[in-house]
N, C-alpha and C positions, 0 to 999 in steps of 0.2 A: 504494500500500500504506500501510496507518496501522498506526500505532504502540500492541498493543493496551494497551499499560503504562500511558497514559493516558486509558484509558475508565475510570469512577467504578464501574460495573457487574464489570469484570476486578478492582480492585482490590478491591473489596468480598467476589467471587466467591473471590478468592485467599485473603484473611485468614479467610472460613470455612471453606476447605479443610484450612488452618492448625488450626484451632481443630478441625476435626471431626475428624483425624490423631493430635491430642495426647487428647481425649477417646475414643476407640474406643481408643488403649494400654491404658487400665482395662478396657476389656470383657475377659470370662475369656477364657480360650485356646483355648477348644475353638469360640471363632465365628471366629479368624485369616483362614480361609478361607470365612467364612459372613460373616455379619452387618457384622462389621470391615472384609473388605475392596469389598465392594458399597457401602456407606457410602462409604467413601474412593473407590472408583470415578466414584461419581454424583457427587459434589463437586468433584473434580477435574476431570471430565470438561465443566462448565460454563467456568472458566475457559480450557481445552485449546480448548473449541470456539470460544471467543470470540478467542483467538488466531489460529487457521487461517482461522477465517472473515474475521475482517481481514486474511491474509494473500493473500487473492483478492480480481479484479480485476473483479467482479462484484456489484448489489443482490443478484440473485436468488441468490447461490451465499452472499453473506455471511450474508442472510435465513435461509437453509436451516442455517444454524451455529446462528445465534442460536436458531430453531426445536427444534434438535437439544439445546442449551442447557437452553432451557424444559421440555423432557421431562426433564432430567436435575435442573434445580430440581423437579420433580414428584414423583421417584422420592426426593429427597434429603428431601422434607416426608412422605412416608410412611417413610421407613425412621429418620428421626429418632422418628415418633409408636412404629412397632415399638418400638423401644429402651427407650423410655419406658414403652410396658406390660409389657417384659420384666424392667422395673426396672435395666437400662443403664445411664442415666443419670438425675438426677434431675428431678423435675416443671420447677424453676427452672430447668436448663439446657435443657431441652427447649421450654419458655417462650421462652427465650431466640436459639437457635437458630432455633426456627420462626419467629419473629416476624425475624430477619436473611435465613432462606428466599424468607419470601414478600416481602421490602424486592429482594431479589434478582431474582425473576421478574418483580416490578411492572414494575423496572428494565429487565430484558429488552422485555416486553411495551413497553415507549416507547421502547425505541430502535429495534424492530422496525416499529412505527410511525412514527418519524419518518424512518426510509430507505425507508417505501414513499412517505411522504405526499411527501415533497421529492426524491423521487427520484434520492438521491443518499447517498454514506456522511460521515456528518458530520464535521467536522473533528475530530481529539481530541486 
């Protein structure tokens, strides 16, 4: 089992969870159970996954996280652009955010790659 506090991807994935938590407090009240909390779901649900999946004792099941992962950095780069045309948040934080997104899924996409190519879960 690895330790997943030490992958650069979990910690990265955590402090935009952080940041996307304190930025949907601003959204009005009437999205709490729309917009706000699908948001906070998809973001959290990256580093959650990268957790459990280090917490298995298997490529193929840790793969299937990190996969699980990468659909929830997908949903997180469209419900940031939402916000954005809803006027949510501003062009610059949106800027901002998407460009830490997809630093995010690159991130996934190479580690997902280098436990198929070496066949193994890397040290972290």
């Amino acid at each position: 089992m690895q330790d997943f506090r030490k992958l650069e991807v979990w910690k990265n994935s955590h402090t935009q969870t952080l940041k996307l938590y304190k930025i949907t407090s601003l959204f009005p009240k009437e999205e709490l159970f729309g917009l706000t909390s699908q948001l906070r779901r998809a973001a959290s649900s990256i580093p959650t996954n990268l957790a459990e999946g280090f917490g298995r004792n298997s490529n193929p099941q840790v793969i299937q996280f990190i996969n699980i992962a990468i659909g929830s950095s997908q949903e997180v780069e469209y419900l940031l652009l939402l916000s954005k045309d809803l006027n949510y948040i501003s062009v610059e934080n949106f800027n901002d955010l998407s460009l830490e997104a997809g630093k995010i899924k690159a991130m996934l996409y190479n580690l997902m790659k280098k436990i198929e190519i070496n066949n193994k879960i890397p040290n972290t």
